[in-house]
PyMOL Python script that loads the backbone (N, CA, C, O; Angstrom):
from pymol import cmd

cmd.read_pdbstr("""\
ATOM      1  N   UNK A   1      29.768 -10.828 -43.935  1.00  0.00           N
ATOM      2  CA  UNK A   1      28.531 -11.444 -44.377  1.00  0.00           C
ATOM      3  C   UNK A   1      27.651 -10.349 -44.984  1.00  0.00           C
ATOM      4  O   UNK A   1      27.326  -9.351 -44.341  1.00  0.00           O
ATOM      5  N   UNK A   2      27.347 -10.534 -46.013  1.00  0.00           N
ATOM      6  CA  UNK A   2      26.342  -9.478 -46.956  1.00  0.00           C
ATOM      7  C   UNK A   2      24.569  -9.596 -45.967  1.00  0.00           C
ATOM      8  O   UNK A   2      23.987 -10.554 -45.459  1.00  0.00           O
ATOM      9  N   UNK A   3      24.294  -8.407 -46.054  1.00  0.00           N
ATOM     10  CA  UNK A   3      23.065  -7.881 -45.685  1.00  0.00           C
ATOM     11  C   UNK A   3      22.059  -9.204 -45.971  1.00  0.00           C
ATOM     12  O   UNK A   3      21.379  -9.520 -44.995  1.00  0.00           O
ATOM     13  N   UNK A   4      21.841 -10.180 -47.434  1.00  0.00           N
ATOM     14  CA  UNK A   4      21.286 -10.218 -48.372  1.00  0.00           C
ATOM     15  C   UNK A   4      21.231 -11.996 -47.161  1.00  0.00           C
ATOM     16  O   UNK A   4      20.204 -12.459 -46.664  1.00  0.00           O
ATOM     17  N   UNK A   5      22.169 -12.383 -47.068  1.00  0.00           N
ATOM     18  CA  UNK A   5      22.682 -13.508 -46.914  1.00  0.00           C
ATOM     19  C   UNK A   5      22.121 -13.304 -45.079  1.00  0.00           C
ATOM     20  O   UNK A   5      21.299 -14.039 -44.533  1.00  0.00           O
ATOM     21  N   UNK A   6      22.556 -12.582 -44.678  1.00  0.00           N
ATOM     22  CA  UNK A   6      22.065 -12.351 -42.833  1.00  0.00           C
ATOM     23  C   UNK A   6      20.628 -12.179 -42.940  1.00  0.00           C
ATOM     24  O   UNK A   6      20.036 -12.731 -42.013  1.00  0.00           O
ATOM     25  N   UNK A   7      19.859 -11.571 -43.801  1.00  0.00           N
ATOM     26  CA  UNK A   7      18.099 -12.055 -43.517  1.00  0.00           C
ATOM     27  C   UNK A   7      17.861 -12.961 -44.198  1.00  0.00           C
ATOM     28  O   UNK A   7      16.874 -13.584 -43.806  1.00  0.00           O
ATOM     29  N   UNK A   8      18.529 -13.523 -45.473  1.00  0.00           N
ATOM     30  CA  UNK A   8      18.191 -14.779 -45.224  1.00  0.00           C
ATOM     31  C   UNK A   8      18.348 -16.055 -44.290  1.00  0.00           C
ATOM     32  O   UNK A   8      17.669 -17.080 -44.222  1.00  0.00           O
ATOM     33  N   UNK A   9      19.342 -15.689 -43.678  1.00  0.00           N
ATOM     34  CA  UNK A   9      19.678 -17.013 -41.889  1.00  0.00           C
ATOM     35  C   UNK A   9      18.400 -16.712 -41.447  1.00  0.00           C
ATOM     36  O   UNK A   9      17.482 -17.509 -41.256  1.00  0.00           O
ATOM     37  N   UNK A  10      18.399 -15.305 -41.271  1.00  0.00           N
ATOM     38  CA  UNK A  10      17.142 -15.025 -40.044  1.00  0.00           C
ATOM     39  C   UNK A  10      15.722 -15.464 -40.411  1.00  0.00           C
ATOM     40  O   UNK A  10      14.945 -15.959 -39.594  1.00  0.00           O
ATOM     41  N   UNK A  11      15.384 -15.200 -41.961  1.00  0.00           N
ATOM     42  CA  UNK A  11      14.431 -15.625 -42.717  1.00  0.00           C
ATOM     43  C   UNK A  11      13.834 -17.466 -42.255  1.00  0.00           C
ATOM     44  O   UNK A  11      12.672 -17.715 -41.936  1.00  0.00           O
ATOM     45  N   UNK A  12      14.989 -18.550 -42.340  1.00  0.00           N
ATOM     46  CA  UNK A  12      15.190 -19.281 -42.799  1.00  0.00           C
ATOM     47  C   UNK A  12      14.959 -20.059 -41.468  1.00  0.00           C
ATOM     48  O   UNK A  12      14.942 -21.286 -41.562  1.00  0.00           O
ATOM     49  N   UNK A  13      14.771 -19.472 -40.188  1.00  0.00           N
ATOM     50  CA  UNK A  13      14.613 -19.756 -38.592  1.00  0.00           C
ATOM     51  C   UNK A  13      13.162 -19.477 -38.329  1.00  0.00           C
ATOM     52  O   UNK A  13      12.673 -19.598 -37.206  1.00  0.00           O
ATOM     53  N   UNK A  14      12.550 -19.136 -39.285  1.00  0.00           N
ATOM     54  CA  UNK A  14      11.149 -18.537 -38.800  1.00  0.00           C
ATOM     55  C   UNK A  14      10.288 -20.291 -39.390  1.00  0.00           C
ATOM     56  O   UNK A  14      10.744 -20.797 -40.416  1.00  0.00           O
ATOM     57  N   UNK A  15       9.289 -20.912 -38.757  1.00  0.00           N
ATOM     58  CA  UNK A  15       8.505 -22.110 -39.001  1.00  0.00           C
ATOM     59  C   UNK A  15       7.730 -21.590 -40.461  1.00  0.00           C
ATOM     60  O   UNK A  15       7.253 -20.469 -40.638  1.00  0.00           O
ATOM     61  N   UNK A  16       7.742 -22.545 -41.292  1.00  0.00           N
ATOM     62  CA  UNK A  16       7.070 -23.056 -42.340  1.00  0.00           C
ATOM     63  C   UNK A  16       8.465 -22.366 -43.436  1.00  0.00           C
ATOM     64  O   UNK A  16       8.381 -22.738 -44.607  1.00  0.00           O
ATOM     65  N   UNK A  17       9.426 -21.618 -43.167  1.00  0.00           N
ATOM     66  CA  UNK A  17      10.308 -21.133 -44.231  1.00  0.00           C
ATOM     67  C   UNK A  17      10.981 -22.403 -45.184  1.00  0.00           C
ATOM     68  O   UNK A  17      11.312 -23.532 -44.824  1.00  0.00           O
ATOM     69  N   UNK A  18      11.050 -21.741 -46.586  1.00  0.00           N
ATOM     70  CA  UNK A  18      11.640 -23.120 -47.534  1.00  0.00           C
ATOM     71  C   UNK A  18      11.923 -22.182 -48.493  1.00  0.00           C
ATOM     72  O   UNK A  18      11.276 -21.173 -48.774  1.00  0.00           O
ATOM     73  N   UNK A  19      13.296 -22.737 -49.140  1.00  0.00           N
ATOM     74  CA  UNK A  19      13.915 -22.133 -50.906  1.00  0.00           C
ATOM     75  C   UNK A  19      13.048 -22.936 -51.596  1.00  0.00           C
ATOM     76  O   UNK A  19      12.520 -23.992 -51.247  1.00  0.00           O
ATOM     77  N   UNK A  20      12.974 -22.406 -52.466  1.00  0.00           N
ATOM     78  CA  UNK A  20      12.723 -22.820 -54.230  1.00  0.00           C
ATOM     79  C   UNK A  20      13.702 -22.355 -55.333  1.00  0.00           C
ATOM     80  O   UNK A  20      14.602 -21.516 -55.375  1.00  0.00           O
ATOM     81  N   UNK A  21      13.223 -23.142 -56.119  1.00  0.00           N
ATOM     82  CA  UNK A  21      14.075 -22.312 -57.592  1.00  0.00           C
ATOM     83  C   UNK A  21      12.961 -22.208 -58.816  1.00  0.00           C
ATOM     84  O   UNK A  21      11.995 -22.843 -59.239  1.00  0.00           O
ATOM     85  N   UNK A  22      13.682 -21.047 -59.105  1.00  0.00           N
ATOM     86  CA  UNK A  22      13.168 -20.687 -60.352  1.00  0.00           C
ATOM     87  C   UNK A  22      13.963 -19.998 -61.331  1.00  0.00           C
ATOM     88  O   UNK A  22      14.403 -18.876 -61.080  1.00  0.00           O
ATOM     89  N   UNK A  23      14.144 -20.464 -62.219  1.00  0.00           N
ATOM     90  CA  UNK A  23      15.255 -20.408 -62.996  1.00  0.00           C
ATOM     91  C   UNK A  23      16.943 -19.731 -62.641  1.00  0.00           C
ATOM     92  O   UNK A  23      17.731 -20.656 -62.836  1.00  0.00           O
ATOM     93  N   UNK A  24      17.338 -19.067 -62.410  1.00  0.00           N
ATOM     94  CA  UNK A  24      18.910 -19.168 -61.514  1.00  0.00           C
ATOM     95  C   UNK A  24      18.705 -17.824 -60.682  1.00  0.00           C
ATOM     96  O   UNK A  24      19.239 -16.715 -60.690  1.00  0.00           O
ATOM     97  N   UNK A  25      17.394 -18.613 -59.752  1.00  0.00           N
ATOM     98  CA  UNK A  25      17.589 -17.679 -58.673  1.00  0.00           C
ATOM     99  C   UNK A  25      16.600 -19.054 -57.822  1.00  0.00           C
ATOM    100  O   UNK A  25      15.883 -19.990 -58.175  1.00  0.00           O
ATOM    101  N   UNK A  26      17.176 -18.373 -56.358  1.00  0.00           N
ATOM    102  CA  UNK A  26      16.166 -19.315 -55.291  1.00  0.00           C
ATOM    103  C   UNK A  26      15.355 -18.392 -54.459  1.00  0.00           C
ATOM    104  O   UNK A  26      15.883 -17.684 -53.602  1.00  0.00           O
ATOM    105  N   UNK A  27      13.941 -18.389 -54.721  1.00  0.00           N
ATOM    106  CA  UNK A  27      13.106 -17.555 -53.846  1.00  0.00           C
ATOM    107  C   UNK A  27      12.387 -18.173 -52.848  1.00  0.00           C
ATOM    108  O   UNK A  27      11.468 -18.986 -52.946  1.00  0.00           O
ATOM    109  N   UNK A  28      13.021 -17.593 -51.676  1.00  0.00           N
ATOM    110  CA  UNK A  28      13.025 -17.683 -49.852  1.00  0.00           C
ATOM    111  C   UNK A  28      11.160 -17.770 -49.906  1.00  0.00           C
ATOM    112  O   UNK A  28      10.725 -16.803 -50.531  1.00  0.00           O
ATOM    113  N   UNK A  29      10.467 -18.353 -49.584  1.00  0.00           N
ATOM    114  CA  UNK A  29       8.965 -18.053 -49.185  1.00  0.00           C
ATOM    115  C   UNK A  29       8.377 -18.394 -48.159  1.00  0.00           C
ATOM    116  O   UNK A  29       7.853 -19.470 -48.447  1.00  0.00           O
ATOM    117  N   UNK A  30       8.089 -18.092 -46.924  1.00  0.00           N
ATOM    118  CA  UNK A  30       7.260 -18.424 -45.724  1.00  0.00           C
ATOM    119  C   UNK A  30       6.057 -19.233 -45.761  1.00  0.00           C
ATOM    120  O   UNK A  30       5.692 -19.761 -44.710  1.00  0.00           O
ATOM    121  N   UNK A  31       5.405 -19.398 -46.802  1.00  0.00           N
ATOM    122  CA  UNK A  31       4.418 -20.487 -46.736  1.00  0.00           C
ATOM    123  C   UNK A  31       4.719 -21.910 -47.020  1.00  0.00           C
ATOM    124  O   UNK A  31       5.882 -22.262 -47.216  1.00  0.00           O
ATOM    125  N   UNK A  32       3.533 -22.909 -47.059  1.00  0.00           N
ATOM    126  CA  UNK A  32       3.727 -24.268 -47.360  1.00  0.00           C
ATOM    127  C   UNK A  32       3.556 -24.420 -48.814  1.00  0.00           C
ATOM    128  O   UNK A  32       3.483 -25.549 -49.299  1.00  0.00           O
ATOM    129  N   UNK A  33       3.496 -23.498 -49.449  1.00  0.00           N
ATOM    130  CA  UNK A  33       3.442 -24.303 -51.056  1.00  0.00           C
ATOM    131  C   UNK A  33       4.063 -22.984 -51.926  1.00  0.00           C
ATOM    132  O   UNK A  33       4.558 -21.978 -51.417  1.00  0.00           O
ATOM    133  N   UNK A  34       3.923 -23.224 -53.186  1.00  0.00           N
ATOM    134  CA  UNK A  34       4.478 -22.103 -54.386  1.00  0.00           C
ATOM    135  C   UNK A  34       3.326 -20.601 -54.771  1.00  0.00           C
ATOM    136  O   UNK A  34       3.464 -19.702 -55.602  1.00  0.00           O
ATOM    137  N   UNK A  35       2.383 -20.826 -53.902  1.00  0.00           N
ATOM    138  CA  UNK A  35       1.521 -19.875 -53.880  1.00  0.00           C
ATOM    139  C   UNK A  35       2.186 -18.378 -53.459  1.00  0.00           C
ATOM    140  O   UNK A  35       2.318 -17.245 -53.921  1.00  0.00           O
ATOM    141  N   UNK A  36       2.501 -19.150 -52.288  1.00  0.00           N
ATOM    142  CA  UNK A  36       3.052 -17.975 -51.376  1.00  0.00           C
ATOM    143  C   UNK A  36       3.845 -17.084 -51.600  1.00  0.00           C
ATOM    144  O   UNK A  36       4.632 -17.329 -52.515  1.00  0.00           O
ATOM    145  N   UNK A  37       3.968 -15.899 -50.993  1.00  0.00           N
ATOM    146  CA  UNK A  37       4.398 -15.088 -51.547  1.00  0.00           C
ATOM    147  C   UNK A  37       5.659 -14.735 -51.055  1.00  0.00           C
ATOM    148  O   UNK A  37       5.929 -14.665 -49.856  1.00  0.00           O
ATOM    149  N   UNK A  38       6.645 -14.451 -52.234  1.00  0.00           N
ATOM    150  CA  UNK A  38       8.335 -14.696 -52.149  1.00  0.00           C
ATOM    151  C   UNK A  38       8.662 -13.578 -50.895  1.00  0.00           C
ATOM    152  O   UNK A  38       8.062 -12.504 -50.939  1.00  0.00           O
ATOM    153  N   UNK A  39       9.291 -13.750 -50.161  1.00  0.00           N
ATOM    154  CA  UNK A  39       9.864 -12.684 -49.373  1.00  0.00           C
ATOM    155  C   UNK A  39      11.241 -12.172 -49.697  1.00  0.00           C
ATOM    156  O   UNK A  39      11.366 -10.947 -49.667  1.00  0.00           O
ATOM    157  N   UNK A  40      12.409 -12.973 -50.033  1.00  0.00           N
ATOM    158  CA  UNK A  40      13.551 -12.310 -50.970  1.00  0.00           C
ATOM    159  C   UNK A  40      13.793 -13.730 -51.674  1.00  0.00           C
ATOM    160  O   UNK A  40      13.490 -14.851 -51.265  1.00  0.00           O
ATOM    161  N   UNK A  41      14.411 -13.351 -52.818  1.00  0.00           N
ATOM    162  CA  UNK A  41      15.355 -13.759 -53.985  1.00  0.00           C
ATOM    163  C   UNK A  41      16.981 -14.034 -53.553  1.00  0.00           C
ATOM    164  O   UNK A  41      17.669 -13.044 -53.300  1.00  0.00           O
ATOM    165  N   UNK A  42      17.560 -15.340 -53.476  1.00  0.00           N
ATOM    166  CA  UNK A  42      18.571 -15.152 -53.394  1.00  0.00           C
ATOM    167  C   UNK A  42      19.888 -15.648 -54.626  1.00  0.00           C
ATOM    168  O   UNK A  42      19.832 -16.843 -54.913  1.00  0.00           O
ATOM    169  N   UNK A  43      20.714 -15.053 -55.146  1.00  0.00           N
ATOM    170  CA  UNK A  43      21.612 -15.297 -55.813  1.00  0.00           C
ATOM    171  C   UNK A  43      22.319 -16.406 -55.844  1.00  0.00           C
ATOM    172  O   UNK A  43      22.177 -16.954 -54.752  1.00  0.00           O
ATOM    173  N   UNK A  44      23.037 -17.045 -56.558  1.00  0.00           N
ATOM    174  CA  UNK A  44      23.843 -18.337 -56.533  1.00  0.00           C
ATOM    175  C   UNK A  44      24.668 -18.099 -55.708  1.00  0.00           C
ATOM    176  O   UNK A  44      24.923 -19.196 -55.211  1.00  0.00           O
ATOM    177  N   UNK A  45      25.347 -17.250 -55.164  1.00  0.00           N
ATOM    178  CA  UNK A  45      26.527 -16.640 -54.314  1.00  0.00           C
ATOM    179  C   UNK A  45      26.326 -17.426 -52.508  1.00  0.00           C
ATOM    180  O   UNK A  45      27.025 -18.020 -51.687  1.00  0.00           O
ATOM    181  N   UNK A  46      24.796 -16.892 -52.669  1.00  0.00           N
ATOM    182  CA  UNK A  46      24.280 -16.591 -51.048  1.00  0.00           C
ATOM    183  C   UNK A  46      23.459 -17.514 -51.152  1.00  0.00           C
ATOM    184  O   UNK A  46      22.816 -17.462 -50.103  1.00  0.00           O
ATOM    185  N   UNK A  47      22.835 -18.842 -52.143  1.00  0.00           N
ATOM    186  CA  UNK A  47      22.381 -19.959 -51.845  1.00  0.00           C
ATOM    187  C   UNK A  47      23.075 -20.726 -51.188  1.00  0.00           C
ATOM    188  O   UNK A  47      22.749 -21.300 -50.149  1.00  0.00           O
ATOM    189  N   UNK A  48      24.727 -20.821 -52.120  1.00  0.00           N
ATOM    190  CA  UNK A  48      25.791 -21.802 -51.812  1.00  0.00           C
ATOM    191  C   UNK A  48      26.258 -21.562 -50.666  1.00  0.00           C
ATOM    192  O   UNK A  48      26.824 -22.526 -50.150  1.00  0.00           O
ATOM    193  N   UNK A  49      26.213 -20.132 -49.761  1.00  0.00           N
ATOM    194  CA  UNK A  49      26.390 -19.444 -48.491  1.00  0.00           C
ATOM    195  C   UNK A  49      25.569 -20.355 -47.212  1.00  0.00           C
ATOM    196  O   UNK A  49      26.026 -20.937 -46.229  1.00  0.00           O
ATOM    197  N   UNK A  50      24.115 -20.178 -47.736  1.00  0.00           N
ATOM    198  CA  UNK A  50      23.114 -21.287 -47.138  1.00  0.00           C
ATOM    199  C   UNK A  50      23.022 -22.869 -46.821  1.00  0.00           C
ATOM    200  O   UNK A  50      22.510 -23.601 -45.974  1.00  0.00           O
ATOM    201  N   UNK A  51      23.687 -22.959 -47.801  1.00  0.00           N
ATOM    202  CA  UNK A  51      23.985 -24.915 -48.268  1.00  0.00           C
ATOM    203  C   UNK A  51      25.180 -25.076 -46.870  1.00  0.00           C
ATOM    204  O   UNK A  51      25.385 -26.022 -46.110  1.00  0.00           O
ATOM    205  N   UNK A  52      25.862 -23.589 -46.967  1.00  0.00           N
ATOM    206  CA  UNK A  52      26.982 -24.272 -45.409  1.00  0.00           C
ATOM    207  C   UNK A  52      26.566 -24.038 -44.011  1.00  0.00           C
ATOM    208  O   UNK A  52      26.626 -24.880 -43.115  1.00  0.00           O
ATOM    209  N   UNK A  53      26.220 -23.056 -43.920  1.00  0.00           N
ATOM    210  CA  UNK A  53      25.240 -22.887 -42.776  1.00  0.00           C
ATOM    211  C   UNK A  53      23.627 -21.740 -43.023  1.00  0.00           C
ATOM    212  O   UNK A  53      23.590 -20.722 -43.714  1.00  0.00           O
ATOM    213  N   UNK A  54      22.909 -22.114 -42.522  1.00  0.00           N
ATOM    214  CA  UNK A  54      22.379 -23.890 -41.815  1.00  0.00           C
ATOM    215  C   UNK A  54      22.448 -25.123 -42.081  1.00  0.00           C
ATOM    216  O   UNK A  54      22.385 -26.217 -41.521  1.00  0.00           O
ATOM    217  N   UNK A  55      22.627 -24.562 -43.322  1.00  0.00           N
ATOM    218  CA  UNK A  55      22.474 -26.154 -44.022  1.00  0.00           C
ATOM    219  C   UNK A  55      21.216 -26.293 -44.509  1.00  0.00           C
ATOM    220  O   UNK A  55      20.275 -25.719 -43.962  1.00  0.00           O
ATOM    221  N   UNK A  56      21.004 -27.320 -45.938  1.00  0.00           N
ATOM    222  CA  UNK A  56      19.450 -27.629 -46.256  1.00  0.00           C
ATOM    223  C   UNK A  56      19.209 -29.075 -46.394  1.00  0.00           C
ATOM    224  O   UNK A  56      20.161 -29.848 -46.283  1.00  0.00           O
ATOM    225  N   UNK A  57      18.442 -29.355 -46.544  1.00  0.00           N
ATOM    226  CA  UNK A  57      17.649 -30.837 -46.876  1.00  0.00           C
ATOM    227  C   UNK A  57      16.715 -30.626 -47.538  1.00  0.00           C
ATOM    228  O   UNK A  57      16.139 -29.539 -47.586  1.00  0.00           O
ATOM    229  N   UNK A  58      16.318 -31.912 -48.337  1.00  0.00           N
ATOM    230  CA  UNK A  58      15.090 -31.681 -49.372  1.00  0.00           C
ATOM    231  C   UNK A  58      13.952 -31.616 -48.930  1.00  0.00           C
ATOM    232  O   UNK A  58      13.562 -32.265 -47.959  1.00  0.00           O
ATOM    233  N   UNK A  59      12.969 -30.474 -49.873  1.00  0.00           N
ATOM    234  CA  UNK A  59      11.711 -30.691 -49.337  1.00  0.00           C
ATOM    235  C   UNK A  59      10.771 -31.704 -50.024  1.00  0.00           C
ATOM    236  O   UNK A  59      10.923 -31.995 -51.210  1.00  0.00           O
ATOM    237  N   UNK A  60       9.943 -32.156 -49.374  1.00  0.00           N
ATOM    238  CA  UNK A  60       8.906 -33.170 -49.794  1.00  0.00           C
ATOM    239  C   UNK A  60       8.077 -32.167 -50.912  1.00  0.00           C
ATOM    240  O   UNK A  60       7.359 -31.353 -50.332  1.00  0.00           O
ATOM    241  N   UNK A  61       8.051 -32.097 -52.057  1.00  0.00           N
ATOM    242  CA  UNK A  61       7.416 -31.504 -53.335  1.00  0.00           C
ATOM    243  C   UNK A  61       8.036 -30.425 -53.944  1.00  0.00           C
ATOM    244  O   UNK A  61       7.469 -29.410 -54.348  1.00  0.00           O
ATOM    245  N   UNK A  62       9.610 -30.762 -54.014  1.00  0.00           N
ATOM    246  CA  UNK A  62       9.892 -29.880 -54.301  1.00  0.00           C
ATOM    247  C   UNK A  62      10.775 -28.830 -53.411  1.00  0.00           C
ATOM    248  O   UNK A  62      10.115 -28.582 -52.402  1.00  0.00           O
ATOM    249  N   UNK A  63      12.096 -28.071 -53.396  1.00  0.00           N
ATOM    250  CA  UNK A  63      12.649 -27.138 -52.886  1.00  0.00           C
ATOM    251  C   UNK A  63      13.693 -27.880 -51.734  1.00  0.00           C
ATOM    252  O   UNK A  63      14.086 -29.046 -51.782  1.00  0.00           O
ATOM    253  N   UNK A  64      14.078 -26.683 -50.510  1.00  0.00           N
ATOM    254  CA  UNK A  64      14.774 -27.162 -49.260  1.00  0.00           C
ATOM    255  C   UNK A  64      14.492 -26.547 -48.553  1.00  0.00           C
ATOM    256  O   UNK A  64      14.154 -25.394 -48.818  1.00  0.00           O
ATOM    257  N   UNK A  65      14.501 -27.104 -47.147  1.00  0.00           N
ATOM    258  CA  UNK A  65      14.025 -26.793 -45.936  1.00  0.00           C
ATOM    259  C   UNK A  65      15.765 -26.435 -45.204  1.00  0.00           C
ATOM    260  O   UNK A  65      16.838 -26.909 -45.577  1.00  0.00           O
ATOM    261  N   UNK A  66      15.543 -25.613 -44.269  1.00  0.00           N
ATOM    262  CA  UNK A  66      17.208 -25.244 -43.271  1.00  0.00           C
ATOM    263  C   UNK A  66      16.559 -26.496 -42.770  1.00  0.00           C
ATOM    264  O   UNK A  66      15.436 -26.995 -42.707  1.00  0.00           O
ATOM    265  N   UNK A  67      18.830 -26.998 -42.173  1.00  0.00           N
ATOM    266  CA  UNK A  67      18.676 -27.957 -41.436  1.00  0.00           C
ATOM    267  C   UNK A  67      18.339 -27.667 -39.928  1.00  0.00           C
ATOM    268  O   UNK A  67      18.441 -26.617 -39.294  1.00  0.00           O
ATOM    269  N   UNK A  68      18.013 -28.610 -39.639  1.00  0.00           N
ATOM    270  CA  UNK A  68      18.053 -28.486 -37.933  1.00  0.00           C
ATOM    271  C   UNK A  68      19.364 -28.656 -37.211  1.00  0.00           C
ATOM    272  O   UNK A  68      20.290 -29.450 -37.377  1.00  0.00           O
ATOM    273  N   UNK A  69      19.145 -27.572 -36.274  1.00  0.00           N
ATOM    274  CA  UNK A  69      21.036 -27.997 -35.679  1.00  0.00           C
ATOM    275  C   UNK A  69      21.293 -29.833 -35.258  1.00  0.00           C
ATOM    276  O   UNK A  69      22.152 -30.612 -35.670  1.00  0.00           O
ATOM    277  N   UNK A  70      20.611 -29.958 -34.680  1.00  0.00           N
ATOM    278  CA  UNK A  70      20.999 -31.669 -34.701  1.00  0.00           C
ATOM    279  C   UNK A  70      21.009 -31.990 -35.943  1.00  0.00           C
ATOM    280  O   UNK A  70      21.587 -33.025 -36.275  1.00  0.00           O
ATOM    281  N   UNK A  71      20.594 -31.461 -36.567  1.00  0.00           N
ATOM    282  CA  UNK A  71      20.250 -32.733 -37.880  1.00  0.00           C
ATOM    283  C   UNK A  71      21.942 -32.735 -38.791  1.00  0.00           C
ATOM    284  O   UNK A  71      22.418 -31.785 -39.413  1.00  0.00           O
ATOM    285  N   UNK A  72      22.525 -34.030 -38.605  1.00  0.00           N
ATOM    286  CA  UNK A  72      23.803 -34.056 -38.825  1.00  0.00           C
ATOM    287  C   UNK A  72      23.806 -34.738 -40.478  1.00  0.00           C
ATOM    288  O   UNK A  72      24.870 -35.197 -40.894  1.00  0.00           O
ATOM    289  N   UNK A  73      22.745 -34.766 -41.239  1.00  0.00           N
ATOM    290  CA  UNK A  73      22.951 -35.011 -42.438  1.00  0.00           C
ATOM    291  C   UNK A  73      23.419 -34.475 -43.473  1.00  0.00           C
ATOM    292  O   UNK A  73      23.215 -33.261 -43.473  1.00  0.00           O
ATOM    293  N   UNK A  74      24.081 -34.930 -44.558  1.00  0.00           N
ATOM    294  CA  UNK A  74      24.700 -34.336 -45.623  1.00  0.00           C
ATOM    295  C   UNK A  74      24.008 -33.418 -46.310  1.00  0.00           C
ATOM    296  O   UNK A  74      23.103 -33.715 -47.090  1.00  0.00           O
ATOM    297  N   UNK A  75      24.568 -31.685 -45.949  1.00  0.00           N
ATOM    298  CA  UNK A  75      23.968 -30.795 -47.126  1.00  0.00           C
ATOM    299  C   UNK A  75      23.358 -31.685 -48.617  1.00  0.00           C
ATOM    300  O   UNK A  75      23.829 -32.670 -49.187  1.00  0.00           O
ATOM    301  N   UNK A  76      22.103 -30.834 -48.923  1.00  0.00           N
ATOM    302  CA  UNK A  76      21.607 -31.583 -49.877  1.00  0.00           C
ATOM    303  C   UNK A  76      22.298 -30.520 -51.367  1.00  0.00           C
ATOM    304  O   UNK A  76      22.212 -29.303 -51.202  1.00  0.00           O
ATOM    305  N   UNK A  77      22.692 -30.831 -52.203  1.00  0.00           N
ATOM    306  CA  UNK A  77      23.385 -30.091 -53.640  1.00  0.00           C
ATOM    307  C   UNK A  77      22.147 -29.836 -54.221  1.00  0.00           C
ATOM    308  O   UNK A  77      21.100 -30.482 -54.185  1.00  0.00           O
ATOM    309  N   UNK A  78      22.540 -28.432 -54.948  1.00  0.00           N
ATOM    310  CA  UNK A  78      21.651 -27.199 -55.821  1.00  0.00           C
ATOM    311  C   UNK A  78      21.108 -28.657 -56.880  1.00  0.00           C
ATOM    312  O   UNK A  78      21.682 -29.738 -57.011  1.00  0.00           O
ATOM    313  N   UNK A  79      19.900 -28.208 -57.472  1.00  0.00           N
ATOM    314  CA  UNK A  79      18.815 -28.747 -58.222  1.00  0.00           C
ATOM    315  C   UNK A  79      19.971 -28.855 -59.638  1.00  0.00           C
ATOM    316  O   UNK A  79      20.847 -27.996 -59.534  1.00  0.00           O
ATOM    317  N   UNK A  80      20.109 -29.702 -60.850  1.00  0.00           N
ATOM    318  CA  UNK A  80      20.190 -29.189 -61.711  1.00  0.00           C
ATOM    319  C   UNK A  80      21.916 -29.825 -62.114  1.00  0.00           C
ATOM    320  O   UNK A  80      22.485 -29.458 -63.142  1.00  0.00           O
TER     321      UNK A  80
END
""", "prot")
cmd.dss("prot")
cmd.show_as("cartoon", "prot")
cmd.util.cbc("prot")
cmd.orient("prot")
């Protein structure tokens, strides 16, 4: 597992964390909206890494939220 991909799990466990995209990259951000400020950038490699575990679901305005371990719903597919 790449460095890049292991803080993002860890990233992605902390409350209010959510991806975005912006043009072919997804930037990780700890706040509730697009204000906030990016904490890492992740590559198409280590999004699609994400999509398997934890897993994501859509966010309400935009982006994805990690799944919850119960939450047994279908990975949500890259934007686009």
């Amino acid at each position: 597992m790449s460095r890049q991909l292991e803080r993002a799990r860890s990233l992605l466990q902390r409350p209010g964390a959510w991806l975005d995209q912006a043009g072919g990259a997804y930037p990780l951000r700890l706040g509730g909206d697009r204000r906030s400020r990016v904490v890492l950038t992740l590559d198409e490699a280590a999004f699609r890494a994400v999509i398997e575990q934890p897993g994501l679901k859509l966010r309400q305005g935009g982006g994805w939220l990690p799944r919850a371990a119960n939450d047994h719903a279908p990975a949500s597919p890259p934007a686009g």
